[in-house]
C-alpha positions, -999 to 999 in steps of 0.1 A, spaced: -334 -445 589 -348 -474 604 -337 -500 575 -332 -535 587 -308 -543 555 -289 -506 564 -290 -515 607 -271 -553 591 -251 -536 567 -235 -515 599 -232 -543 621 -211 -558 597 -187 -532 590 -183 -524 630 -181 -565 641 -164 -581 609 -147 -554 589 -139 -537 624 -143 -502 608 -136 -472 627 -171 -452 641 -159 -426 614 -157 -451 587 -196 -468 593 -210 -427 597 -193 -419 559 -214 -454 552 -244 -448 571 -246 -406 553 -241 -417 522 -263 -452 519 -290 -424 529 -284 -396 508 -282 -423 483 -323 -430 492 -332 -397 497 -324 -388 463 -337 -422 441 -365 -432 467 -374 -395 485 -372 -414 515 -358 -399 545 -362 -398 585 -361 -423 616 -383 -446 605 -380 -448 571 -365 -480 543 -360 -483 511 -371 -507 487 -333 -517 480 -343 -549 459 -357 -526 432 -322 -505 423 -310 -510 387 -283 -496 372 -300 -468 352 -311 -455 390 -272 -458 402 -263 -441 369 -287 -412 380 -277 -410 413 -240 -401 398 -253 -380 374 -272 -359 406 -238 -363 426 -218 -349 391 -244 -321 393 -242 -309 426 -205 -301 420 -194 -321 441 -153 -329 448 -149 -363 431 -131 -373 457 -164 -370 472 -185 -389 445 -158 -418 444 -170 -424 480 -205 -422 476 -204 -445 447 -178 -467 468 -200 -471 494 -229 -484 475 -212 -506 454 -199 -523 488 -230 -519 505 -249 -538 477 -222 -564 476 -227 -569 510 -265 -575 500 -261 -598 475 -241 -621 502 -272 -621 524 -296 -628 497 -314 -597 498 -307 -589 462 -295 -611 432 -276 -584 415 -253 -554 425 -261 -522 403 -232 -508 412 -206 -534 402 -200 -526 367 -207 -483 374 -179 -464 356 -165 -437 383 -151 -404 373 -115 -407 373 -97 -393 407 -84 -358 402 -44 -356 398 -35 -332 423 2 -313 420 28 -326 445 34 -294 469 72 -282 468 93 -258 481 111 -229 462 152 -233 462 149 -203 485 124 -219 508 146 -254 508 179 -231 520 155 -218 551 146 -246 563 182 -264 558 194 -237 579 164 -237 605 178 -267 623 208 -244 636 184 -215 642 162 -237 662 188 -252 686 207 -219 695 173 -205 707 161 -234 723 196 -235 748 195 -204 750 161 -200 762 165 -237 785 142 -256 758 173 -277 754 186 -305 776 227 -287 778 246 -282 748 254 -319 739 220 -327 734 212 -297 716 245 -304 690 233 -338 684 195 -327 673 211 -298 652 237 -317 632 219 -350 635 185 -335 619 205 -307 594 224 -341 579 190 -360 576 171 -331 557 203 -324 535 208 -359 525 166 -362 520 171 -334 495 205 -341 478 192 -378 470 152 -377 467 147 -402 498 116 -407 516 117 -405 550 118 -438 558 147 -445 531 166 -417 554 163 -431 585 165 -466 574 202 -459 561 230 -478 576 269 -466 577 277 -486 554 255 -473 531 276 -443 528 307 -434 501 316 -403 513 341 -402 488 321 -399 463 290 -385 469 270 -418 472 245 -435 486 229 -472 487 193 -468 496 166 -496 501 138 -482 484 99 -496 484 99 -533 475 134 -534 491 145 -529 460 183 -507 459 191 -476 443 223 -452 439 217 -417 451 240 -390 448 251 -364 476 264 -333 469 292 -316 486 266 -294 512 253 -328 521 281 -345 520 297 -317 547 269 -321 573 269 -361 575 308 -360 580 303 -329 612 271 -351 625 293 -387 623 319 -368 646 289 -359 666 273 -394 667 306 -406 679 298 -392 712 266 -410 714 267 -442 706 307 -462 700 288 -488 669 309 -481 641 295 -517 620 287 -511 583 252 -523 595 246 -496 624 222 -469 623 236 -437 608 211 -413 623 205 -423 660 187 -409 690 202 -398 724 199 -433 734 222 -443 705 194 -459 685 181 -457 649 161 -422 652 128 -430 638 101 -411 608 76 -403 639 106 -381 659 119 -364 625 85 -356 613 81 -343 647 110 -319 649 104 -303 608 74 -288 625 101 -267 654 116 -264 619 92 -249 600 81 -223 622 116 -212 627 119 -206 591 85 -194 587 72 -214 562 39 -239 560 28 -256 587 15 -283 568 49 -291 548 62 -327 556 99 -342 550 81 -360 519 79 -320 500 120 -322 501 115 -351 477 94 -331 455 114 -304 457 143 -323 444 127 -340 416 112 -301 402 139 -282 408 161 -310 387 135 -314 357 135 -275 361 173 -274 356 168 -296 325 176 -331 340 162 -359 314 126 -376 327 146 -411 328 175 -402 348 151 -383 382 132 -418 377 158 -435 382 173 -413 411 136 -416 423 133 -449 423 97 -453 406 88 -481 391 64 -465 363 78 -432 348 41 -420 346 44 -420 384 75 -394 378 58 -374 349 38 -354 375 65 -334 379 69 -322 345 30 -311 349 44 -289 380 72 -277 359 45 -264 329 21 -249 357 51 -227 369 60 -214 333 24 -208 325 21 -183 361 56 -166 349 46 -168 313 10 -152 324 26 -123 344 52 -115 326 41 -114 289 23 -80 280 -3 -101 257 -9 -132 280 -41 -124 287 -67 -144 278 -37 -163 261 -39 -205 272 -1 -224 268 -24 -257 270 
């Protein structure tokens, strides 16, 4: 289109807003679609009489969005973009009001968190070990030091993500003295560097005492305050390089591609309310501040009884558990 208020609109969100060349095309398709469909304008050199929108028209344009089946991931967009786009022309004085201010959007689906069976989690504890034989035996790996560190360092990290529900970050952010060993615990910084207790058990508690004899060979900073997981170079290992190595990882155990250090902490929070740990207590180990943001996993929980419950029973069918 050939819209002087659209051509502004874009210069704006490439020089002020310095949006991506992705970001202003998203803009640009749906502003667009958005005329096609309430003005049946369309090509080079067409515009759109934007001045004359009202609300009823944004309501029908999410009404034809809702109709076309669209993902409302999808719609939220759309609508997003014309709500900013108008605001953007109420600042310029090319319209007094924005009809998209006070729109009502369809609430963004809740999608399941992705986790892994107990069976998948023991594959790909075990894969780090896997990994590093093959790789010195096939001359991937440096020599056999370097190859010990990645295997023990990187088996500790995914063990104590799992045993104690850390993000990624949490993991490598831990310090030595974060660790009693003793008795299975952890300090963890969590978001807001607000501090948790996370508990380790005894298969995680194993691998960080056979890495720190490892470590010890790498770097001689014992202070409660140094980096517990380091690199060859001694330093704090970081997110990128662990993320990174769970794809070697992955493939060696033969599970999803896609899976990231961030599905261990789902796993552990399902496979606890799935053992019949209380709601308050994996929000606690969690470290979320709402337990509405932990109640997800009890809707992952009922989704896996319904599949067992629909296979399994002889009169299921057609039966809803809802």
């Amino acid at each position: 289109m050939d819209d002087s208020a659209l051509t502004a609109f874009l210069s704006y969100l490439r020089n002020e807003r310095q949006a991506s060349g992705h970001t202003i095309d998203n803009y640009r398709r749906d502003i667009e679609q958005f005329a096609e469909i309430v003005f049946s304008v369309s090509g080079e050199n067409a515009s759109a009489p934007w001045g004359k929108v009202d609300v009823y028209q944004a309501r029908g344009f999410l009404r034809e969005l809702q109709g076309r089946e669209l993902a409302r991931a999808s719609i939220l967009r759309k609508i997003s973009s014309m709500r900013t786009f108008y605001k953007f022309l109420v600042r310029e004085g090319h319209v007094k009001t924005n009809p998209f201010a006070g729109l009502t959007s369809p609430k963004r689906e809740k999608r399941l968190p992705k986790y892994l069976s107990v069976e998948q989690v023991g594959k790909l504890l075990d894969a780090p070990s896997q990994y590093w034989k093959e790789a010195l035996r096939e001359g991937v790996a440096k020599d056999e030091a370097h190859a010990h560190l990645g295997e023990t360092r990187d088996r500790a990290i995914l063990e104590v993500i799992y045993s104690g529900g850390l993000r990624i970050n949490e993991a490598v952010s831990l310090n030595l003295g974060d660790f009693d060993l003793i008795n299975g615990i952890i300090k963890v910084k969590g978001k807001g560097k607000k501090e948790r207790m996370c508990a380790l058990g005894s298969p995680a508690v194993n691998a960080i005492n056979r890495y720190r004899k490892v470590r010890a060979l790498w770097t001689a900073d014992d202070r409660p305050l140094a980096p517990i997981f380091v690199n060859k170079d001694g330093r704090r290992i970081t997110a990128r390089s662990i993320q990174r190595n769970l794809k070697k990882y992955l493939m060696t155990a033969g599970l999803p591609y896609d899976l990231t250090p961030h599905k261990l902490r789902h796993s552990f929070a399902t496979h606890l309310l799935d053992a019949g740990a209380d709601l308050r207590s994996v929000q606690e180990l969690l470290g979320h501040a709402n337990l509405s943001t932990t109640q997800i996993y009890t809707h992952i929980s009922a989704e896996r009884l319904k599949a067992v419950y629909r296979k399994a029973h002889p009169r299921a069918q057609g039966a809803s558990l809802d």
